[in-house]
C-alpha positions as CSV (number, residue, x, y, z in Angstrom):
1,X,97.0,103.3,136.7
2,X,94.3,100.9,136.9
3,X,93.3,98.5,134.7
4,X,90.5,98.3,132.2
5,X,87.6,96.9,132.7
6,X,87.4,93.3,131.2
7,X,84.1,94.6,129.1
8,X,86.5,97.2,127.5
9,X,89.7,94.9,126.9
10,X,87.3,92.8,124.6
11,X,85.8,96.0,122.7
12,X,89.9,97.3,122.1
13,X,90.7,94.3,121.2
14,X,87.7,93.8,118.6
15,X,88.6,97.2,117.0
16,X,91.2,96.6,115.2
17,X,89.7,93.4,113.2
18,X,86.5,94.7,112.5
19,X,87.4,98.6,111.1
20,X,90.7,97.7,109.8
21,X,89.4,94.8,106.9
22,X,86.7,96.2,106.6
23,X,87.2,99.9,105.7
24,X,89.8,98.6,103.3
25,X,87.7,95.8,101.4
26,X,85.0,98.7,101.0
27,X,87.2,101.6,99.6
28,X,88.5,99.7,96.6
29,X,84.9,97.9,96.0
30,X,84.1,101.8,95.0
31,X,86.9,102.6,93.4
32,X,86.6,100.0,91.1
33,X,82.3,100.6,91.0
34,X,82.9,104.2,89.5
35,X,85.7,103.3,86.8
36,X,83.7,100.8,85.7
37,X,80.8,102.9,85.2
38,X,82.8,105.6,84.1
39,X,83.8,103.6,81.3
40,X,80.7,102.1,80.4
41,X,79.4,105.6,80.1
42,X,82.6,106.5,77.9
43,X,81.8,103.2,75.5
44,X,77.8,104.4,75.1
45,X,79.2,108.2,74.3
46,X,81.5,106.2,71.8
47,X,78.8,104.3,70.3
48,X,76.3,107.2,69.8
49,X,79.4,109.2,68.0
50,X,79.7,106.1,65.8
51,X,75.6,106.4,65.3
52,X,75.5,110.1,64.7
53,X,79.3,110.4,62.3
54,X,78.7,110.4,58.8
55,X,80.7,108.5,56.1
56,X,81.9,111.8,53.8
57,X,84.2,110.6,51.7
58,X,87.0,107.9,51.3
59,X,90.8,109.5,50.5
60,X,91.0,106.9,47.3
61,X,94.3,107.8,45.8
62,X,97.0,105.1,46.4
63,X,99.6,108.0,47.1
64,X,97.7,109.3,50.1
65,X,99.1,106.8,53.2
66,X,99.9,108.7,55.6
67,X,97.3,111.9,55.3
68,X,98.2,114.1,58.1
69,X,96.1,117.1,57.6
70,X,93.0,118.4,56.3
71,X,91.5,121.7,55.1
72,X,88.6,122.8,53.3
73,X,88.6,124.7,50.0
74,X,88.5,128.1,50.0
75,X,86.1,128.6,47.1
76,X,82.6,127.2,47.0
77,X,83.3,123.7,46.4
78,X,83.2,120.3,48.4
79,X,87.3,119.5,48.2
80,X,89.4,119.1,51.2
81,X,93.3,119.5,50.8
82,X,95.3,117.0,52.4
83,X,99.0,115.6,52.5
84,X,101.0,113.0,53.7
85,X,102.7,112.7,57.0
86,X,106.8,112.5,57.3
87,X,108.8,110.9,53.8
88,X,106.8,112.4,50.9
89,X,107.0,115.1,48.5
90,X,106.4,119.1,49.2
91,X,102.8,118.3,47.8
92,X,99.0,118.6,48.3
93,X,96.2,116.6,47.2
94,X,92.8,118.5,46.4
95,X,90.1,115.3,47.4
96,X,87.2,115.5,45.8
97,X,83.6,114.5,47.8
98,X,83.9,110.9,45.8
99,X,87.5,110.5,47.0
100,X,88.7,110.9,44.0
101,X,92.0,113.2,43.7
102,X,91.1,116.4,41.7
103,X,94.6,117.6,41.2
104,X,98.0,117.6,43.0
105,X,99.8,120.8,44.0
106,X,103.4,120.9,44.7
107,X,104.9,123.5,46.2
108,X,107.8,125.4,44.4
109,X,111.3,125.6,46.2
110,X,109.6,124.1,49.8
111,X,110.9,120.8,51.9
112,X,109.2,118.7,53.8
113,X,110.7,117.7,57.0
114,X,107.7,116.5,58.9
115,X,104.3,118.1,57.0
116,X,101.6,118.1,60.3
117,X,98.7,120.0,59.3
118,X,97.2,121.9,56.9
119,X,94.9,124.9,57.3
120,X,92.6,127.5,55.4
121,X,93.2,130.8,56.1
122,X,91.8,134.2,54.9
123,X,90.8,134.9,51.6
124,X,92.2,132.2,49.3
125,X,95.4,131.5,51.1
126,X,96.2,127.9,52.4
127,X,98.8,127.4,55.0
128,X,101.2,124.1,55.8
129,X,102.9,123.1,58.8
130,X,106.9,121.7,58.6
131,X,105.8,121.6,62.7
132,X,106.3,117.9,63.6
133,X,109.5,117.7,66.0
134,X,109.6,114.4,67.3
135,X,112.9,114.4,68.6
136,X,113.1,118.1,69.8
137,X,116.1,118.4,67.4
138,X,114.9,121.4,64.9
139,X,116.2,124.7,65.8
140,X,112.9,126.1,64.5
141,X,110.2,125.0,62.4
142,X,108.4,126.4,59.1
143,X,105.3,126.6,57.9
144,X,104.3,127.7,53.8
145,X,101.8,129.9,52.5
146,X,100.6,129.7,48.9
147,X,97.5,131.1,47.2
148,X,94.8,128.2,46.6
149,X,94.4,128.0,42.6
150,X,90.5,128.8,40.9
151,X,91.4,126.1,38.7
152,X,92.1,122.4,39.9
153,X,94.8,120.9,38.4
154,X,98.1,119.6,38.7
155,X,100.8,122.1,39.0
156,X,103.5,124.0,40.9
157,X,102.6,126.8,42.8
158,X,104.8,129.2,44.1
159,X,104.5,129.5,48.1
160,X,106.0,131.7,50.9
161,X,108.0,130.4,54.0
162,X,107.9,131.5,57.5
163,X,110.2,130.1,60.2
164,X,108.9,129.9,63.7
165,X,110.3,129.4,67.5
166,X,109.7,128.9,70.6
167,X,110.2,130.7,73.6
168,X,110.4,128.1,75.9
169,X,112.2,125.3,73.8
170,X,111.6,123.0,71.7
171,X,108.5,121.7,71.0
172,X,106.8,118.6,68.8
173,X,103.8,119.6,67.7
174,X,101.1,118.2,65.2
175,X,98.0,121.0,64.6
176,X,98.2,124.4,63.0
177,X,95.3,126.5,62.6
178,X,94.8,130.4,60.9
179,X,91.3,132.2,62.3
180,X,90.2,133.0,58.7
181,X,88.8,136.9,59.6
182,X,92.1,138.2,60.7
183,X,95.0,135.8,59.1
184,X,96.7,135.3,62.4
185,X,98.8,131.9,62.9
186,X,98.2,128.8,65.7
187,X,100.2,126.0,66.5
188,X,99.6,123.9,69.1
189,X,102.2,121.2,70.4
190,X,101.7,117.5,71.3
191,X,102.8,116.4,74.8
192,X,101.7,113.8,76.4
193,X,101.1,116.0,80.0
194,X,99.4,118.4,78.3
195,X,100.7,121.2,75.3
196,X,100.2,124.8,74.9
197,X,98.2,127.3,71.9
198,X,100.9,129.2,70.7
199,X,100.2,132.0,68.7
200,X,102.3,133.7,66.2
201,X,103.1,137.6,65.4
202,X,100.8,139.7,63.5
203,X,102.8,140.8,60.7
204,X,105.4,137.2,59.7
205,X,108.9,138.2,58.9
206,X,110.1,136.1,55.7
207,X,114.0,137.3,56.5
208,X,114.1,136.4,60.2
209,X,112.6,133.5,62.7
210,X,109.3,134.1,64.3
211,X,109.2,134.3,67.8
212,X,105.9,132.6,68.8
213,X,104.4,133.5,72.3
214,X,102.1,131.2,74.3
215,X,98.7,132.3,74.7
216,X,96.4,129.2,76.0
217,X,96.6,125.5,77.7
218,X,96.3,122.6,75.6
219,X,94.9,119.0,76.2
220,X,97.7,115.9,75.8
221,X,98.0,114.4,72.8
222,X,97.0,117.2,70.4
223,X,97.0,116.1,66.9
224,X,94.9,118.4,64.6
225,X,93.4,121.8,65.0
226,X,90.8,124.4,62.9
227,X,88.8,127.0,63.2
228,X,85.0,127.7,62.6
229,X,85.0,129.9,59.2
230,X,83.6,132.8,61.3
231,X,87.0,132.7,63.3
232,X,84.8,132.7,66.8
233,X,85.4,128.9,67.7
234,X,87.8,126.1,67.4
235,X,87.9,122.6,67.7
236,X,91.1,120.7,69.0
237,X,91.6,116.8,68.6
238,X,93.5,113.7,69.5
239,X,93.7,110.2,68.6
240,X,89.9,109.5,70.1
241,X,88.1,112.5,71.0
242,X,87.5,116.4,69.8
243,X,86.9,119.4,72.1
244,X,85.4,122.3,70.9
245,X,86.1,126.1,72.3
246,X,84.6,129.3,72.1
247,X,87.3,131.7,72.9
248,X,91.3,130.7,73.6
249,X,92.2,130.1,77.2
250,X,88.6,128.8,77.5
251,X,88.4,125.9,80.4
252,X,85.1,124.2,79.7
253,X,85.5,122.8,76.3
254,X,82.6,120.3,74.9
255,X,84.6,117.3,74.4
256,X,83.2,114.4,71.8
257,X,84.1,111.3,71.2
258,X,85.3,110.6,67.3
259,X,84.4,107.9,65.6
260,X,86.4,105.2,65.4
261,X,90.0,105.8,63.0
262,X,93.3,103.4,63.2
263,X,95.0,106.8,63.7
264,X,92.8,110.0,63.8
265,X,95.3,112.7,63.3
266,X,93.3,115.2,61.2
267,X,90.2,118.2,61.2
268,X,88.3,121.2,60.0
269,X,85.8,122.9,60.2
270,X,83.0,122.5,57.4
271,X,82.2,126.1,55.2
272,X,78.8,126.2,57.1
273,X,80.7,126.0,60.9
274,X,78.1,123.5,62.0
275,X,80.0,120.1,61.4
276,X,83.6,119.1,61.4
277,X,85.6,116.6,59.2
278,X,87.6,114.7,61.1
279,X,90.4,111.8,58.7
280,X,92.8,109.1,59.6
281,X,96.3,107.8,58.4
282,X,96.0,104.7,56.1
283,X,95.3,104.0,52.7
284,X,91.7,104.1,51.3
285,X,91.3,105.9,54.6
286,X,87.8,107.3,56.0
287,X,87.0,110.9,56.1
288,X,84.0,111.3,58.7
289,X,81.4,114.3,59.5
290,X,80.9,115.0,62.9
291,X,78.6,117.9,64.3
292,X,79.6,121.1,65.8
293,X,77.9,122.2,69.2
């Protein structure tokens, strides 16, 4: 074999040194480039959702810490229903637009385990979610139904429970949501990699557990859930952003950025479907108003 040519010893040779450093100084140069712009892009989308949210009430009453859940009124008035996460009472608080509490409603013969979510179903009928699951320990979970009263004031009401399960284990999850035309139930769990739209049964057996079925992907994180009062969209939420569908197993959501909350747990839909509210844990916490697409 003969030998190369001195000319083409020096070009092998040169090879090494001058792809080798270089192709690997200029592939993380990039990398780095596009996150950073990425994230720049992500703090201006934050900023204008700070700009554009809306102040719409403060949750005033000193019992409210941990409010978990929201839910607009079913009659023609500006309260939300909220409640308090883990530890409290089987009760609701009816928040008026100046934050002020309007009554408290506590549910007759109900527990509360780990309260979630609240949500506004058809007609005047207000559901709860005994959902949360945190250690995957509950054989199944509950959720309450109860007529909303005309009148606001402070009183028990009498409500009806439904247990629910899994068909693929044991799930935590933190957002229920009815579609208001039809009355039929949605949870959707919290995982970190990702959680699934479960939906229940048409007709809810009182006598037996549930069986729920899995209809739709979920984002991680998934901490509050509601649909549009016309039942034809829904909006989805974590600690920092919302994302908005028009039909279930829809892949192209319209994801917006929330304003800022210490720990954004809570939505709903306004009556008029163009805006959301989206609340916080916390005392004296915010209640913002965000628009719809």
């Amino acid at each position: 074999m003969r030998a190369p040519r001195r000319g083409a010893v020096a070009v092998l040779a040169a090879l090494p040194l001058a792809v080798g450093p270089t192709a690997g100084a200029v592939t993380p140069a990039r990398d780095q480039a596009r996150d950073q712009a990425r994230q720049e892009a992500r703090q201006e989308a934050r900023q204008e959702a700070r700009q554009q949210a809306r102040l719409d009430r403060r949750l005033l009453d000193a019992r409210i810490v941990e409010s978990s859940g929201l839910a607009r009124s079913t009659y023609p008035r500006r309260t939300v229903w909220t409640h308090n996460d883990s530890g409290d009472l089987p009760r609701l608080f009816a928040v008026d637009r100046d934050g002020r509490t309007r009554a408290v409603v506590r549910l007759r013969g109900a527990t509360a385990v780990d309260w979630e979510d609240v949500a506004a179903g058809r007609g005047h009928q207000i559901w709860v979610g005994d959902i949360g699951d945190n250690g995957h320990s509950r054989r199944h979970v509950s959720v309450y139904r109860f007529v909303e009263p005309r009148t606001l004031a402070g009183r028990a009401v009498d409500a009806t429970r439904f247990d629910l399960r899994y068909p693929d284990g044991r799930h935590d999850a933190e957002a229920l949501m009815v579609r208001p035309t039809t009355g039929r139930l949605f949870v959707v769990t919290k995982d970190s990699a990702g959680g699934a739209v479960y939906r229940a049964p048409e007709t809810l057996s009182r006598t037996r557990t549930n069986l729920l079925r899995r209809v739709a992907w979920a984002p991680p994180v998934v901490t509050g859930a509601s649909f549009s009062p016309d039942g034809r969209r829904f909006v989805l939420v974590d600690y920092a952003d919302a994302w908005f569908y028009r039909h279930l197993g829809g892949t192209s959501p319209v994801r917006r950025p929330k304003p800022p909350l210490a720990q954004g747990e809570s939505v709903a839909f306004g009556r008029d479907g163009d805006h959301v509210l989206v609340g916080s844990e916390g005392e004296r916490s915010p209640v913002y108003r965000m628009s719809a697409p």
